[in-house]
TORKEGU-785399 format. One record per residue: x, y, z of N, C-alpha, C, O in turn. Coordinates in steps of 0.05 Angstrom, whole numbers, plus 5000, padded with zeros to 4 digits. Layout:
N
XYZXYZXYZXYZ;...
END
This chain:
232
198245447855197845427884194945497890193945697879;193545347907190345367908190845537939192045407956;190045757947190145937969187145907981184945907970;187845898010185745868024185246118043187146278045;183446158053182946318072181446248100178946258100;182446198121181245958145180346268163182346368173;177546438169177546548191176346388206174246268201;177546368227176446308250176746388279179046348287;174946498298175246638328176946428339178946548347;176946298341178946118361181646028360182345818348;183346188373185546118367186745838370188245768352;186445668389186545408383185545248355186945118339;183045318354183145128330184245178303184345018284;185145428304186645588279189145458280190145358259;190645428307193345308311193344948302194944838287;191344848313191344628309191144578279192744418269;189044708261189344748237191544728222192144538208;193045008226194944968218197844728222199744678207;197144668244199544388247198844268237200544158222;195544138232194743948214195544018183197143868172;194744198170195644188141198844268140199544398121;200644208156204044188159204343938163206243848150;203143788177203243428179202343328163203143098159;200543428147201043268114201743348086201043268064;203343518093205143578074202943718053203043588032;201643848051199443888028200844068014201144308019;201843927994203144067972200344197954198044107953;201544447943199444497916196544787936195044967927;197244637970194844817973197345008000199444948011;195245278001196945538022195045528046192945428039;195045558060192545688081193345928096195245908112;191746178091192146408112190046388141188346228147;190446518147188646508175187646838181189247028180;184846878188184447168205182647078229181246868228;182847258252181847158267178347298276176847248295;178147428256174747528256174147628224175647678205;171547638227170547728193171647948182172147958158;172248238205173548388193176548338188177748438168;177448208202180548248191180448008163182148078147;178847748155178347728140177447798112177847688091;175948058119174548198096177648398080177648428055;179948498097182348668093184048468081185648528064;183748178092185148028074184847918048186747808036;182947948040181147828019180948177999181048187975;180748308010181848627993184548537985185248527962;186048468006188548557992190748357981193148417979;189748127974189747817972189247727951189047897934;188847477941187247347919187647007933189846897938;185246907937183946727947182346577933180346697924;182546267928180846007916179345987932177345937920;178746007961177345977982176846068002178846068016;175046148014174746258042173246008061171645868048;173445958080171745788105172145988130173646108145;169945928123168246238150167146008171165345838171;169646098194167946038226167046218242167246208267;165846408227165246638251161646688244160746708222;160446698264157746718261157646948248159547108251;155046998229154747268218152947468234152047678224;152347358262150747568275151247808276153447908275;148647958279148948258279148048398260146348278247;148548678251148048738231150748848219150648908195;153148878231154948858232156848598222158748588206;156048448233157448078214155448098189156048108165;153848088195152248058164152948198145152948098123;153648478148154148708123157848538112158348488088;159648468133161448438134161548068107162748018086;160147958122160047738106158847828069159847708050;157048038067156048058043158348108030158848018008;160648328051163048518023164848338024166748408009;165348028038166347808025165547738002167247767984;163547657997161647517970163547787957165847737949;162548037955163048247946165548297930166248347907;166248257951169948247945171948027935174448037933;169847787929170747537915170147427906167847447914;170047207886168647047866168646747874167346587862;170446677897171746547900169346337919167546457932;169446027920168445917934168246007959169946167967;166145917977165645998005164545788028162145718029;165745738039164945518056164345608092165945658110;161645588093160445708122160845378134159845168126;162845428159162345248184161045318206161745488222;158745158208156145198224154544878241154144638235;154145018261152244818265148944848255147345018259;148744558237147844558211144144488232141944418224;144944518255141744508279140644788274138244828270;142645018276142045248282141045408245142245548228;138045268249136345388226137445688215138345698192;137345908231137846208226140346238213140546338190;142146168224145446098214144345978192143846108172;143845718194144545638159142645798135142945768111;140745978147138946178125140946418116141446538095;142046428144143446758141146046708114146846838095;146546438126148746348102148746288070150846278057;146446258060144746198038144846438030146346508012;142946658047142546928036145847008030145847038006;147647038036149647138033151846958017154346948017;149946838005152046707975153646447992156046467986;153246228012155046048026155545837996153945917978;156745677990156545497970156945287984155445117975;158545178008158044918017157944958048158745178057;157244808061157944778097159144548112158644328102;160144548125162244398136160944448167161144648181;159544198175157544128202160344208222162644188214;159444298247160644178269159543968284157543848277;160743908303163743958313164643788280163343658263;167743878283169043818256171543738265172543868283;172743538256176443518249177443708227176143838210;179843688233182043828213182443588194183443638172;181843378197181843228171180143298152180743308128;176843378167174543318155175143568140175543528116;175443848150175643998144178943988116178444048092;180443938120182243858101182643698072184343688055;179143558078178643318061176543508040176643478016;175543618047172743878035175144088018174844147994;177444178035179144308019179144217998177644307980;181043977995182943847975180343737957180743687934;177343687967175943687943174443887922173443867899;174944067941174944367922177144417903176944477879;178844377914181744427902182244287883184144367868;180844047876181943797857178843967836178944087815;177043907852174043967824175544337804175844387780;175844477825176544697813178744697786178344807765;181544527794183544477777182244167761184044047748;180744087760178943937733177144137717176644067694;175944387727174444557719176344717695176344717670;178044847717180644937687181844837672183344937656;180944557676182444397652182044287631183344167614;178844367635176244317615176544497594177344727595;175744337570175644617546172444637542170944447539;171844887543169344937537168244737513169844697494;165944617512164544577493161944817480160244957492;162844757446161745077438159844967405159744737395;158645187397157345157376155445437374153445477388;156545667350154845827350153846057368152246227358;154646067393154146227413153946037443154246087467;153345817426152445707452154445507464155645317452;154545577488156845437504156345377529154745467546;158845107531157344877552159744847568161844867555;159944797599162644647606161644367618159744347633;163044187610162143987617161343867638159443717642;163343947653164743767677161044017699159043927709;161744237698158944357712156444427697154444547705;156844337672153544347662152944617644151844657623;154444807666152845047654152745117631154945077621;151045237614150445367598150145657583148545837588;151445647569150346007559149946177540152146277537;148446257526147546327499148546517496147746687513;150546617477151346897463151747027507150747237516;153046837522153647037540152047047561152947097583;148946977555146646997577146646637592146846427580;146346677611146546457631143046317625140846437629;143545977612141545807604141045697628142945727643;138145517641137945377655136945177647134845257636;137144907646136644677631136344487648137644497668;134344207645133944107659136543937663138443987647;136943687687138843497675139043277646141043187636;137043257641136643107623137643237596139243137580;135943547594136943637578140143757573141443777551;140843837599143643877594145743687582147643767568;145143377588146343147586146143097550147842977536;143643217543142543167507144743437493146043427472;144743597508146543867493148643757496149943697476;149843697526152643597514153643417492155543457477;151843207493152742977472152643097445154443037429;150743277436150343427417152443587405153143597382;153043677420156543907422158143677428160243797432;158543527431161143307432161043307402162843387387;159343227396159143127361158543347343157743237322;158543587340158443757335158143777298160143737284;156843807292156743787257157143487247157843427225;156543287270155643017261151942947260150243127255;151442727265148642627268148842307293149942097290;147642387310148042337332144642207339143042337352;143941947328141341787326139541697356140441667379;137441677347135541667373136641557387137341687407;137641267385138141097410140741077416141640907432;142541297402144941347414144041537450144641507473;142441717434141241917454139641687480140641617501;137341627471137541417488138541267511137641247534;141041157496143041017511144341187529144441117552;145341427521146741577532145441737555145941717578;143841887545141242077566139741857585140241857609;138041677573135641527592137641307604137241227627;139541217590140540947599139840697579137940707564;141840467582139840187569138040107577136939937564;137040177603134540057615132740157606130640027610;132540407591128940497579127940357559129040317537;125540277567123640137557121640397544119340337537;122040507542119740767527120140817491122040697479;118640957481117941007459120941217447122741247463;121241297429124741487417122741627419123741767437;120041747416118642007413119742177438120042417433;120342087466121442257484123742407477124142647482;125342237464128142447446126842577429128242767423;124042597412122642877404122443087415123043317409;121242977435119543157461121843267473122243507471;123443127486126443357490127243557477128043767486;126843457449128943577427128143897427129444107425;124343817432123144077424123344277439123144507430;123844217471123644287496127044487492127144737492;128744357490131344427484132044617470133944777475;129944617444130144857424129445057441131145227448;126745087452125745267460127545377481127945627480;128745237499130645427519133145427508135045397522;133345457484136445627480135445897459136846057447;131945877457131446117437131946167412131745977396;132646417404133146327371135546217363136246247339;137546037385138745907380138045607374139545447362;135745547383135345337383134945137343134944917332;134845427338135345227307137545167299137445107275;140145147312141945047311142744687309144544537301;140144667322139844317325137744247297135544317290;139044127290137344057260136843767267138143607280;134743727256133643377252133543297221132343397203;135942957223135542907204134742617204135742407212;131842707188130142467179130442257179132042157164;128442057202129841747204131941717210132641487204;134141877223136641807240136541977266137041867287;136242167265137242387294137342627287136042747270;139042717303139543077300143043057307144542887317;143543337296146043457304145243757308143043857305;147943877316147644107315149744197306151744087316;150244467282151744597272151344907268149245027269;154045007264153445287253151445437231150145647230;151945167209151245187181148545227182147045087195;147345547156144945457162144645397145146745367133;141845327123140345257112137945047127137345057150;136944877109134144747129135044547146137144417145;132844547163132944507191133844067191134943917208;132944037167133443657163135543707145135443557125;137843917147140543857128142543897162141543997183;145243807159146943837174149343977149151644037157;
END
């Protein structure tokens, strides 16, 4: 069950809310309701929540402290509904960890439709098996990266070259596979750029990076095994 958390000041649109996710039957997802940040913040203590959507401004210094011991108090996605005009709001929301926003004025569809696409990316997220090699580990479906544990930042390009790398894992995986796969069929450029990556790549995973071995006149892989750097 994917649990939501809807605060919002207005009791109408909380009501209407709620009739809307009962008229379509949304199986799979819960929605609670509070009607300000603090009684939010008591629910989210004493709760466990996939989501929060915050309609309550964080003015003050008072909403603001309140919004941080959300982040605080959860790991969980966060979605600030704001009007996306009011510059200060959407900063205050950023600083305080927002991950998506949901413009006004809004429907309960629109709003319902942002749910269920959290709800679907999250349950494809858990259903992912890590891709691994050595320390270093990848999820696919979000990219990220992480060495022996420490959080990697990689370009897209390069993230796209590690995955295919770790798909194939203790194979050899040739320039214009990489190519095809990373640049596309449309590059017209030189395979030395799959060098120039390759080198770039090593360097941001550190002394992991000799894990990717190059072998001569075909490509690279990457494995556990060591010995030299053109054996797989």
């Amino acid at each position: 069950m994917f649990k939501i958390l809807f605060i919002e000041e207005s009791f109408d649109m909380r009501e209407t809310v709620k009739d809307y996710f009962k008229s379509v039957a949304s199986q799979g997802l819960s929605i609670d309701f509070a009607y300000d940040l603090q009684r939010g913040l008591e629910k989210v203590r004493n709760g466990s929540y996939d989501l929060l959507m915050v309609d309550c401004k964080p003015s003050g210094e008072m909403g603001i402290d309140t919004c941080r011991r959300l982040r605080e108090n959860s790991s969980c996605a966060i979605v600030h509904i704001t009007s996306m005009e009011d510059e200060d709001e959407v900063e205050q929301g950023y600083a305080l960890s927002a991950d998506e926003y949901l413009a006004k004025p809004y429907s309960p569809s629109e709003l319902y439709t942002m749910v269920s696409e959290i709800a679907d990316k999250k349950s494809k997220m858990n259903n992912v098996t890590t891709i691994e090699c050595g320390g270093i580990r990848m999820n696919p479906v979000t990219g990220i990266v992480t060495v022996d544990g420490r959080l990697v930042e990689l370009t897209p390009r390069s993230a796209k070259m590690l995955g295919l790398l770790l798909s194939n894992k203790n194979s050899v995986v040739s320039r214009d596979e990489i190519l095809n796969e990373v640049w596309g069929d449309g590059f017209g450029g030189s395979e030395r750029v799959v060098d120039n990556h390759i080198k770039k790549l090593r360097r941001s995973l550190g002394r992991k990076g000799g894990l990717i071995r190059t072998v001569k006149g075909i490509g690279y892989g990457i494995s556990e095994k060591r010995g030299r750097k053109t054996c797989l």
